[in-house]
C-alpha positions as CSV (number, residue, x, y, z in Angstrom):
1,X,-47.5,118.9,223.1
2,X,-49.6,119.4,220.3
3,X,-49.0,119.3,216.7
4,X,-51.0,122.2,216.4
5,X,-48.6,123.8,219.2
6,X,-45.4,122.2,218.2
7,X,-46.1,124.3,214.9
8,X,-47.1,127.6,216.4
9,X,-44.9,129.4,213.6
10,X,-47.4,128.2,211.2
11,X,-50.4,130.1,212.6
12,X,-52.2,133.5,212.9
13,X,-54.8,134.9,214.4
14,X,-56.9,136.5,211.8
15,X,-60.2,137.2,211.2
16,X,-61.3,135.3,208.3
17,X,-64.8,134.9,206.5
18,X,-66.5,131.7,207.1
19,X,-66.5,130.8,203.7
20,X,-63.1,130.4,203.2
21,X,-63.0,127.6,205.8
22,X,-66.9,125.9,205.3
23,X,-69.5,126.1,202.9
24,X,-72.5,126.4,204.6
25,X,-74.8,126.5,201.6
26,X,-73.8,122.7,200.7
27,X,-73.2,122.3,204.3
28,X,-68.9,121.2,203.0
29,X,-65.8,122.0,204.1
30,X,-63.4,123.5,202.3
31,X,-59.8,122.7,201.7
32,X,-58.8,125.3,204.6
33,X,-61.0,123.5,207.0
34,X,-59.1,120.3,206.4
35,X,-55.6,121.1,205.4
36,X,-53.8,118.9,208.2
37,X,-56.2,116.2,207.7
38,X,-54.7,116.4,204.1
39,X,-51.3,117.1,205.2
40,X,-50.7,114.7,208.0
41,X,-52.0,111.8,204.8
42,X,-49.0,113.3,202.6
43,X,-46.5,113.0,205.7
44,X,-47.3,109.5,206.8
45,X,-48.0,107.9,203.3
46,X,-44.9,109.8,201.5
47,X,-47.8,110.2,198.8
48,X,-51.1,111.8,198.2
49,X,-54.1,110.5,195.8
50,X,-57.1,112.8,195.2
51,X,-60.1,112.5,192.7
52,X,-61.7,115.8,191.3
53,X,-65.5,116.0,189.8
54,X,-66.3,119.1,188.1
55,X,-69.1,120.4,186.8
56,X,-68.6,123.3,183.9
57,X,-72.1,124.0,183.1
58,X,-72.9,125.2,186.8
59,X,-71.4,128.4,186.3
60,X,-73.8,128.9,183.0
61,X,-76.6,128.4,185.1
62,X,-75.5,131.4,187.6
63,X,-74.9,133.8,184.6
64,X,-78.7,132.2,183.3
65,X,-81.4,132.2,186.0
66,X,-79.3,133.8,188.8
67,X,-77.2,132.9,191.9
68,X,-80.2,131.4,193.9
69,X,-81.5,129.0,190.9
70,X,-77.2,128.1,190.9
71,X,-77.3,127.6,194.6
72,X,-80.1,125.5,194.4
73,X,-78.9,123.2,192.0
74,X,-75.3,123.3,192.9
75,X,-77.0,121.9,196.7
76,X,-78.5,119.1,194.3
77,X,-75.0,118.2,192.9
78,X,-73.5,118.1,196.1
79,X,-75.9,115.5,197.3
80,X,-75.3,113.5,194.5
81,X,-72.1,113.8,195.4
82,X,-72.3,113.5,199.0
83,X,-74.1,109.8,198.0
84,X,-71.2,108.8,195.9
85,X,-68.8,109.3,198.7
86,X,-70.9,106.9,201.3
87,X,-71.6,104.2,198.8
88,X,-67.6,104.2,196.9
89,X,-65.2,105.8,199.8
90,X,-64.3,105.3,202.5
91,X,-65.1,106.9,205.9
92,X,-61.3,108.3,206.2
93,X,-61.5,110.0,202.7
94,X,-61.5,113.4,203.1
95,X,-64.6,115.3,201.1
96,X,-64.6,118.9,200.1
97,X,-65.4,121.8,198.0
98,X,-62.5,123.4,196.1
99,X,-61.8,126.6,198.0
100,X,-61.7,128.9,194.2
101,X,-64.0,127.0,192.3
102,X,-66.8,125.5,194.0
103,X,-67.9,124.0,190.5
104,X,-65.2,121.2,191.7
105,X,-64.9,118.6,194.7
106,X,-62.0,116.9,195.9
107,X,-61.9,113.5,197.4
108,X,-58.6,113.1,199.0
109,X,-57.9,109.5,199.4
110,X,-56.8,108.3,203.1
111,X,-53.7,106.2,203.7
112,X,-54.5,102.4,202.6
113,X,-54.9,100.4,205.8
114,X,-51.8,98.0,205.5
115,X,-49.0,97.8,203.1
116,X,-50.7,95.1,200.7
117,X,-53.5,97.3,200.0
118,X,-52.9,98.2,195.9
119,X,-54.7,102.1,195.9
120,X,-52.4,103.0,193.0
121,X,-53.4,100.1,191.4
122,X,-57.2,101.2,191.2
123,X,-56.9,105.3,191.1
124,X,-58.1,105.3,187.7
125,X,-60.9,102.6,188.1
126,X,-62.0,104.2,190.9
127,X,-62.3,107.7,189.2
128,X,-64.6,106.4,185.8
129,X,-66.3,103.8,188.6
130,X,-67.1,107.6,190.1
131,X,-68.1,109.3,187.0
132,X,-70.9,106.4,185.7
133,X,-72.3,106.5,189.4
134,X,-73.2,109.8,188.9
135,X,-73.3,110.9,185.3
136,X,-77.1,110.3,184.6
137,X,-78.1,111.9,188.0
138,X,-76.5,114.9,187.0
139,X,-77.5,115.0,183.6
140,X,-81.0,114.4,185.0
141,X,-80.5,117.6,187.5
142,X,-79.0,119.8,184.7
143,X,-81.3,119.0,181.4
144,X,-84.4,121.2,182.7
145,X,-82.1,124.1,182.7
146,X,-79.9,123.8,179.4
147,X,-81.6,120.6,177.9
148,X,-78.4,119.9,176.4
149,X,-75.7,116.8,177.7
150,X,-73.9,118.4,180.9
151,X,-71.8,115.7,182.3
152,X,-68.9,115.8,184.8
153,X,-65.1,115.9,184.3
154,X,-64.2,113.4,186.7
155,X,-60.3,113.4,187.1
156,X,-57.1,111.8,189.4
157,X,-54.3,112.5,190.5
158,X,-51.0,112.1,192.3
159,X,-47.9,114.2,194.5
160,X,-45.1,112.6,196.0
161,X,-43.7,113.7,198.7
162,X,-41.2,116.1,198.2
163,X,-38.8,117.8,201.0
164,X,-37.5,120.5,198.5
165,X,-41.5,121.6,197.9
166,X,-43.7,122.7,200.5
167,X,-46.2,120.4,201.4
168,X,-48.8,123.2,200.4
169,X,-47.7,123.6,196.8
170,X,-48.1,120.0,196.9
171,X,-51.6,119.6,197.3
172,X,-52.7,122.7,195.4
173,X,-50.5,121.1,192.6
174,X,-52.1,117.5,192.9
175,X,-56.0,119.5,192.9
176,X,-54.7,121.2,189.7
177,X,-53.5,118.3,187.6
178,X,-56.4,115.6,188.8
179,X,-58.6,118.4,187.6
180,X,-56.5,118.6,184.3
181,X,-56.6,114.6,184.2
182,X,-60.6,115.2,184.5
183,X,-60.9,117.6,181.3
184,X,-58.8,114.7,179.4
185,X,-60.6,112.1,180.7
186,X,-64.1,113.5,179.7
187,X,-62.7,114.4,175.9
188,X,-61.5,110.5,175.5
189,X,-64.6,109.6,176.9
190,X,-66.6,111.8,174.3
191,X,-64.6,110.4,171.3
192,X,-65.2,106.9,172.8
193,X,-68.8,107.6,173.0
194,X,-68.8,108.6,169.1
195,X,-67.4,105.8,168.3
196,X,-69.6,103.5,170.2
197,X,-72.1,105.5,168.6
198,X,-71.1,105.1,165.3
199,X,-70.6,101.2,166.0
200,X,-74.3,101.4,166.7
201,X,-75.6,102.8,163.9
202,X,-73.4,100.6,161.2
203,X,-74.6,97.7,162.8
204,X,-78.2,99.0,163.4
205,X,-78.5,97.6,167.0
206,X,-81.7,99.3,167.9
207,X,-85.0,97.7,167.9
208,X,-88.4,99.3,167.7
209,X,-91.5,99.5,170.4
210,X,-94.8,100.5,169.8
211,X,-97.5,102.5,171.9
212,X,-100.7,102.8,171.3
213,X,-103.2,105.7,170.7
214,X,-106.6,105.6,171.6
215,X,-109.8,107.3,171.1
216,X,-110.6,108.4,174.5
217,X,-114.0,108.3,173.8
218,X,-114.3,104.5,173.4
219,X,-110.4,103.5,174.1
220,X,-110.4,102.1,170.8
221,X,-106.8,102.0,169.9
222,X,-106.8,104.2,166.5
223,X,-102.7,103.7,165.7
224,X,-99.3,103.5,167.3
225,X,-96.2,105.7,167.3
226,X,-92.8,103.7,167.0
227,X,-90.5,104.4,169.6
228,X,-86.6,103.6,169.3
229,X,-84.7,102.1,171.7
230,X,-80.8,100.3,172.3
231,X,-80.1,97.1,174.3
232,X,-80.1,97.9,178.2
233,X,-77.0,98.6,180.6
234,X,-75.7,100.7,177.5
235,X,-74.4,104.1,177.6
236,X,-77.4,104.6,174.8
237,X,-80.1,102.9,177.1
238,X,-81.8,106.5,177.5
239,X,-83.2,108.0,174.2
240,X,-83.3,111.7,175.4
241,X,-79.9,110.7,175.8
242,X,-78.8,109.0,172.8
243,X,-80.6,111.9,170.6
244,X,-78.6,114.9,172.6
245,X,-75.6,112.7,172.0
246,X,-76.2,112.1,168.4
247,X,-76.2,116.2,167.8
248,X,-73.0,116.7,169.9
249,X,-71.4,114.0,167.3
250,X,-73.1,116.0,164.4
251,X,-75.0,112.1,163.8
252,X,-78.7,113.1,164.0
253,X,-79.4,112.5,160.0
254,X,-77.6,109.1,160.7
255,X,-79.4,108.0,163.5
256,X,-82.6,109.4,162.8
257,X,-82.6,107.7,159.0
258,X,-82.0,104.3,160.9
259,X,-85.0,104.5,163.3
260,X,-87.1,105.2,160.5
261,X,-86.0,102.4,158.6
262,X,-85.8,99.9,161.9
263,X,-89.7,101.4,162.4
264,X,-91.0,100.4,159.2
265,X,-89.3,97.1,159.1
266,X,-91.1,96.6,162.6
267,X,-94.0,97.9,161.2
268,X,-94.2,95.0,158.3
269,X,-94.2,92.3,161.1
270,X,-97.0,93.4,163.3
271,X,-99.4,92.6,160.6
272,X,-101.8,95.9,161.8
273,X,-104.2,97.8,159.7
274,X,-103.6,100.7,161.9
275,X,-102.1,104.1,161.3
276,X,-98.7,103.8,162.9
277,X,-96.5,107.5,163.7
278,X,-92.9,107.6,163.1
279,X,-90.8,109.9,164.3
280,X,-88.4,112.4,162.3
281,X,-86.8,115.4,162.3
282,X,-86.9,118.5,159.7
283,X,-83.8,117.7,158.3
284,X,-84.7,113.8,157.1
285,X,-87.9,114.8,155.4
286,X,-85.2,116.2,152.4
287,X,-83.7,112.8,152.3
288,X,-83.5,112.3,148.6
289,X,-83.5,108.1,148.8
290,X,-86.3,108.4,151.1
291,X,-89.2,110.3,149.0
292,X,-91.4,109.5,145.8
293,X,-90.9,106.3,144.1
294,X,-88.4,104.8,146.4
295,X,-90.8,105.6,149.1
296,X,-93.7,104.0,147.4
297,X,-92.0,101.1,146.7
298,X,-90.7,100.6,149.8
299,X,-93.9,100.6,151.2
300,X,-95.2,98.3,148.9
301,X,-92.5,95.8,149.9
302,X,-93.1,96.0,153.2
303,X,-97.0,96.0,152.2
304,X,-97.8,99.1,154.4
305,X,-100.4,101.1,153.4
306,X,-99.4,104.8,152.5
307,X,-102.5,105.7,154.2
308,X,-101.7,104.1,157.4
309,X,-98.4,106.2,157.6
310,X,-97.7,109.4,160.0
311,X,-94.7,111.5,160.2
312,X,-94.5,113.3,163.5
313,X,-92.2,116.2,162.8
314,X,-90.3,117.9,165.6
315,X,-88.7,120.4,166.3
316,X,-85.4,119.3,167.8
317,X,-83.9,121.0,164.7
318,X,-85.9,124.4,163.7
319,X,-87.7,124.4,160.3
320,X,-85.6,127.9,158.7
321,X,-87.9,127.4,155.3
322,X,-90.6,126.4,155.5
323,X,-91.2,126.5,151.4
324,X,-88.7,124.0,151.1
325,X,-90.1,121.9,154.1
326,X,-93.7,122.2,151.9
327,X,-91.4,121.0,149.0
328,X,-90.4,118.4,150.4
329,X,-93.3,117.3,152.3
330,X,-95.1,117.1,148.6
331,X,-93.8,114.0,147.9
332,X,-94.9,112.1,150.8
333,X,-98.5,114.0,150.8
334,X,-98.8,112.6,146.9
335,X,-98.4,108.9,148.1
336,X,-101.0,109.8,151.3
337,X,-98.6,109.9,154.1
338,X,-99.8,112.4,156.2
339,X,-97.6,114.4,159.1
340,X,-97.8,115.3,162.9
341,X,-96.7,118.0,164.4
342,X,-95.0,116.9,167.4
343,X,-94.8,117.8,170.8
344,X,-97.3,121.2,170.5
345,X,-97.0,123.4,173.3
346,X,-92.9,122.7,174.1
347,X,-91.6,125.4,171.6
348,X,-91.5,128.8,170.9
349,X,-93.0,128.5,166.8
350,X,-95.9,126.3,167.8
351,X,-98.0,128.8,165.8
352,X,-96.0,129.8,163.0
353,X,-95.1,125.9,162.2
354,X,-99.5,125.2,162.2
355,X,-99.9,128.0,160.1
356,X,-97.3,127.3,157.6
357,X,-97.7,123.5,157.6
358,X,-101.4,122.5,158.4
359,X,-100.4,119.1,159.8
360,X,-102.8,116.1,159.9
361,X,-102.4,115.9,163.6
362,X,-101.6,118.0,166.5
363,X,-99.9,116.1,169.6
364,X,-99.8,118.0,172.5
365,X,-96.7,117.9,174.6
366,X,-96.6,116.0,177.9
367,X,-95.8,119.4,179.6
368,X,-99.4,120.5,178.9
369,X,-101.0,117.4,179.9
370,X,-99.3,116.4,183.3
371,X,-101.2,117.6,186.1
372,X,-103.9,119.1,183.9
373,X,-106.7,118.7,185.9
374,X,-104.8,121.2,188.7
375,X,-103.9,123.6,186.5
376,X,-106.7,126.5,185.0
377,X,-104.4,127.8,182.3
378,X,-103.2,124.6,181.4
379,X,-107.1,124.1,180.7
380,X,-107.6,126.8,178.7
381,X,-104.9,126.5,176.8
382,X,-106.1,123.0,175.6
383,X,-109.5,124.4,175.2
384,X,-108.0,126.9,172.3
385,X,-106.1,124.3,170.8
386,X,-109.3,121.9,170.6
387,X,-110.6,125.0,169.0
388,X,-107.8,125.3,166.5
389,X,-107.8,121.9,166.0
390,X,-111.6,121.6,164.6
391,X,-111.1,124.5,162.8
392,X,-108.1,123.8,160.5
393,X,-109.6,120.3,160.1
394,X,-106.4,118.3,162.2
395,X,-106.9,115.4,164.7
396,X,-105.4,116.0,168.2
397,X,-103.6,114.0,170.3
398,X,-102.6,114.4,174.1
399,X,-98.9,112.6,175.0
400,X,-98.1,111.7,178.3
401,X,-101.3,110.3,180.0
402,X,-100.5,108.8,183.3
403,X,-102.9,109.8,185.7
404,X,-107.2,108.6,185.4
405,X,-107.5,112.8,186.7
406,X,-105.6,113.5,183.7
407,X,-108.1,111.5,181.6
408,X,-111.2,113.0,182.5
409,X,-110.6,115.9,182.4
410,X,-108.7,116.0,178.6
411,X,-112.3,114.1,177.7
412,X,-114.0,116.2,179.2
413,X,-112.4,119.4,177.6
414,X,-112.5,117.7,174.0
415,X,-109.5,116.3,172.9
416,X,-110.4,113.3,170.9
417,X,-107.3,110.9,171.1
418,X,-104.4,110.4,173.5
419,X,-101.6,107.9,174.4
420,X,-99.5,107.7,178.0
421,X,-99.0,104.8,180.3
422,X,-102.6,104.7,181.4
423,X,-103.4,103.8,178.4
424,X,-100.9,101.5,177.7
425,X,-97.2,101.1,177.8
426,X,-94.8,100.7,174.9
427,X,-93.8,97.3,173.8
428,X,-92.0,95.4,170.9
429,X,-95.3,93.3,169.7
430,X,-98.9,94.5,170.1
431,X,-99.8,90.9,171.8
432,X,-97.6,92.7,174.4
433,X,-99.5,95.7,175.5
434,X,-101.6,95.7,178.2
435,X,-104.5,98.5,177.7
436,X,-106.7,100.0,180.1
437,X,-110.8,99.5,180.0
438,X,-113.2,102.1,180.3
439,X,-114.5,100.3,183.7
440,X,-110.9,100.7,184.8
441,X,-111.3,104.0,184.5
442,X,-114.8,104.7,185.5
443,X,-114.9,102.7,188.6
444,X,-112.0,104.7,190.0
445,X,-113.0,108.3,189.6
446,X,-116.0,109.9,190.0
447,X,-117.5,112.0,187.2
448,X,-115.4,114.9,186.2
449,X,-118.5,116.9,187.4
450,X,-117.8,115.5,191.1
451,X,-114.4,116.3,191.5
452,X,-115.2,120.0,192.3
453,X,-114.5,123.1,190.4
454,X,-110.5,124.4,189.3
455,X,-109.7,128.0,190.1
456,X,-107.5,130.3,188.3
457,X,-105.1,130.7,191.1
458,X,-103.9,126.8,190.3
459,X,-100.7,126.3,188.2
């Protein structure tokens, strides 16, 4: 006889909607589906482990573009997910999707295979071994959508068995508390991450890279904007990252002042008569120990040429007044520093911030520029801003150049200067970067004329 028939007591036969027992959307089952799986590992072990990974910031996504832009990436975590259990469980671990909240997936862990395996031992290991496998791939899925940090909660937990408690209270109760262990978890990891954070910046361990930006006329290389980065294999590897971060922890004066600082000391040992464009946001232009004389003279020490110096301003923090931005700015415009504005074309005041500021240089964001040469508004778009450019007297600059298509066709539409991996990748000494040549280029692609005409139905 069955178990299923020695227990007939415990059954009905109901109707019941096939999404109480499988997902079919992320193709999962749910908890119902594989209750006596779950059960039978509580009878024979005397115990039960499970790991929980939930993601909050799915549901905001639902109430923000809709349930089929939520299904659609909520499929995209799942796979993630799906990956983590092949590559870190077990084929007897039991994978589903939380029955009420399908923000949250349960790994139940199957029986150990003899008594000397140790699974307590490694419950929490195995949990943060989980959430580092597949923190930046969700990150990565969720930034287009909320381009702020979204990161898992990532939890364990633990039942005994119990003959007084049904064995059903049991596991909802170990779901409940490895999901509770999760939301502690990911709060001790945030103030660890602060503090690592803060370890960074007191002990300045950043270094500085440069890339260059060339006419793309000639390919002359005209200047180079410092780039910041931290030591590899670190939670701070990514700078998107490490930015986002550094405005969760309220840190983003701090770690902005530093990159500054770690650009221009760069800057003194390239030994480059360049212009050279450092990034920084609204906030650090008011930096009282950083404007007029001490400025100056801390150019002068460093023997950089004024002149030579470029603020890219962007707008990761909104300029509110922009009379005390023009204030501000005075005191770097009296010494010739000149500014950027940065990534053109990414925001919603693009127009107002050119207007008020009349910036030195326009740098057009990599959104405008990938996959320009397929794309008629794109085009046009650039067009107007050459236009704007020329007329307000302002250099522009095209970020994000990967592609020879991409080239031609911002040449061919006027833009005079550009930077992007074509033209050459970001490195910590100029000896370093490798740039592209005009035959490169030319012997490649044929004439923008001979690549046939773009239509307005292209996007």
């Amino acid at each position: 006889m069955s178990k299923r028939e020695g227990r007939a007591q415990d059954y009905i036969e109901v109707p019941i909607h096939q999404g109480f027992y499988y997902n079919t959307e992320l193709e999962l089952p749910t908890i119902v589906h594989e209750y006596e799986r779950v059960e039978r590992t509580l009878i024979e072990s005397q115990y039960l482990a499970c790991i929980t990974i939930h993601i909050e910031s799915l549901t905001q996504i639902e109430y923000q573009y809709g349930s089929t832009v939520y299904h659609k990436v909520l499929r995209q975590v799942a796979e993630i997910i799906s990956d983590l259990k092949q590559r870190e469980f077990r084929e007897q671990d039991i994978f589903v999707v939380d029955l009420l909240d399908i923000n949250t997936f349960v790994m139940f862990l199957a029986a150990p295979r003899d008594q000397k395996t140790t699974l307590l031992d490694h419950l929490e290991s195995l949990a943060e071994r989980a959430r580092v496998t597949i923190k930046s791939k969700i990150f990565d899925t969720l930034y287009p959508y909320f381009k702020v940090y979204s990161k898992p909660s990532v939890g364990y937990g633990l039942v005994v068995k119990n003959p007084m408690i049904s064995n059903m209270r049991l596991v909802m109760q170990l779901v409940s508390q490895a999901k509770k262990m999760g939301e502690f978890m990911s709060e001790r990891q945030g103030y660890l991450s602060k503090y690592k954070l803060q370890k960074t910046l007191i002990q300045e361990d950043i270094y500085t890279v440069f890339q260059p930006i060339v006419d793309l006329s000639t390919l002359e290389v005209i200047g180079y904007e410092a780039l910041s980065r931290w030591p590899e294999n670190t939670e701070f590897a990514s700078p998107l990252l490490m930015f986002i971060l550094a405005a969760d922890f309220g840190l983003s004066f701090e770690l902005d002042t530093l990159c500054r600082k770690k650009a221009f000391e760069s800057v003194h040992d390239l030994n480059t008569d360049k212009k050279i464009f450092v990034n920084t946001l609204t906030m650090t232009i008011h930096d009282p120990e950083f404007r007029g004389a001490y400025l100056k003279q801390l150019l002068e020490d460093l023997k950089i040429k004024p002149e030579n110096v470029v603020f890219e301003v962007n707008e990761k923090l909104a300029i509110d007044n922009y009379d005390l931005f023009r204030d501000a700015m005075q005191d770097y415009l009296d010494i010739g520093i000149v500014h950027a504005s940065d990534d053109i074309g990414a925001g919603d005041s693009d127009l107002e911030r050119i207007m008020e500021l009349h910036p030195g240089f326009l740098k057009i964001d990599i959104g405008l520029v990938r996959d320009i040469d397929k794309s008629f508004v794109k085009q046009e778009i650039i067009k107007a801003m050459v236009s704007l450019s020329q007329g307000i007297g302002a250099l522009i600059v095209a970020e994000g150049i990967e592609r020879r298509e991409e080239y031609w066709k911002l040449k061919e539409l006027g833009v005079t200067y550009g930077q992007g991996y074509l033209l050459g990748r970001p490195a910590r000494n100029l000896d370093a970067i490798s740039n592209i040549s005009l035959e490169e280029l030319q012997l490649e692609l044929p004439a923008p004329s001979e690549a046939g005409p773009v239509t307005g139905k292209q996007t």
